[in-house]
C-alpha positions as CSV (number, residue, x, y, z in Angstrom):
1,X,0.6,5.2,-7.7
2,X,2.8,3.5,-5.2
3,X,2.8,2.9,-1.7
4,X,5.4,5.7,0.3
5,X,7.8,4.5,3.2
6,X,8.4,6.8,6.0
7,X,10.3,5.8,9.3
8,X,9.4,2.0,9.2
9,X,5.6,2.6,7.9
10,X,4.5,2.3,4.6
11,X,1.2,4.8,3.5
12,X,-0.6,2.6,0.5
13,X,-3.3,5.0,-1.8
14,X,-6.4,3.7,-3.1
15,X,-8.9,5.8,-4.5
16,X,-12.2,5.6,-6.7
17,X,-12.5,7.9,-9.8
18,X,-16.4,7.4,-10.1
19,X,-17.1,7.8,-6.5
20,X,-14.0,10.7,-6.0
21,X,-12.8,9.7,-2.7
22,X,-9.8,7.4,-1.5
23,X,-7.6,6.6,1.6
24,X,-4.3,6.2,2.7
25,X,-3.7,2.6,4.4
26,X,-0.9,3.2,7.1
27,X,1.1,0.0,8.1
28,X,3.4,-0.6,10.4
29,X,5.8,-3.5,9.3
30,X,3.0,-5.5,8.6
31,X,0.7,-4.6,10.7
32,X,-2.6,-2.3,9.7
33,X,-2.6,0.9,11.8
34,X,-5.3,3.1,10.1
35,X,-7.2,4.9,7.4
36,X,-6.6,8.2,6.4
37,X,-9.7,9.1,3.7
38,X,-9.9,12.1,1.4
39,X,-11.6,13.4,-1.3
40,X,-10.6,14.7,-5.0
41,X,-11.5,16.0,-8.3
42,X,-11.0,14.9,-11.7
43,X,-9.2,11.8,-13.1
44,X,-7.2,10.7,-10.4
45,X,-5.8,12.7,-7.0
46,X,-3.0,14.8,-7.2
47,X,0.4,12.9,-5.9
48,X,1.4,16.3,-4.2
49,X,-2.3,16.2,-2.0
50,X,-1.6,12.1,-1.1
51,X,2.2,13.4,-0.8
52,X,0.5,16.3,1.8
53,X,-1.4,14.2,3.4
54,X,1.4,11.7,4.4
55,X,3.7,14.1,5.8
56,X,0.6,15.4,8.1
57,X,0.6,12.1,9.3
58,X,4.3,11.7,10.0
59,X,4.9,15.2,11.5
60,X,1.6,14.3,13.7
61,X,2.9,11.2,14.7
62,X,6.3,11.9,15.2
63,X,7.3,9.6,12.2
């Protein structure tokens, strides 16, 4: 799973299968802006959830 670009900011997921939880790293150029964490079931989070999630951000940021 790759990181997503929106608007100049790029949303990096990470996540842990044993421990089911993960965050979104937003970035702004380079710079760290925050963490967005969630939690999942099974093998690995759905793309459509981390998808979700982004576009959250962006509509709540005005991205």
């Amino acid at each position: 799973m790759g990181a997503i670009e929106r608007g100049g900011y790029r949303f990096v997921p990470e996540y842990s299968v044993i421990q089911q939880n993960g965050a979104i790293h937003v970035y702004n150029r380079e710079s760290f802006i925050e963490e967005i964490q969630f939690h999942f079931s099974g093998k690995y989070p759905e793309l459509d959830k981390i998808e979700e999630l982004v576009d959250d951000y962006c509509n709540k940021h005005n991205i």
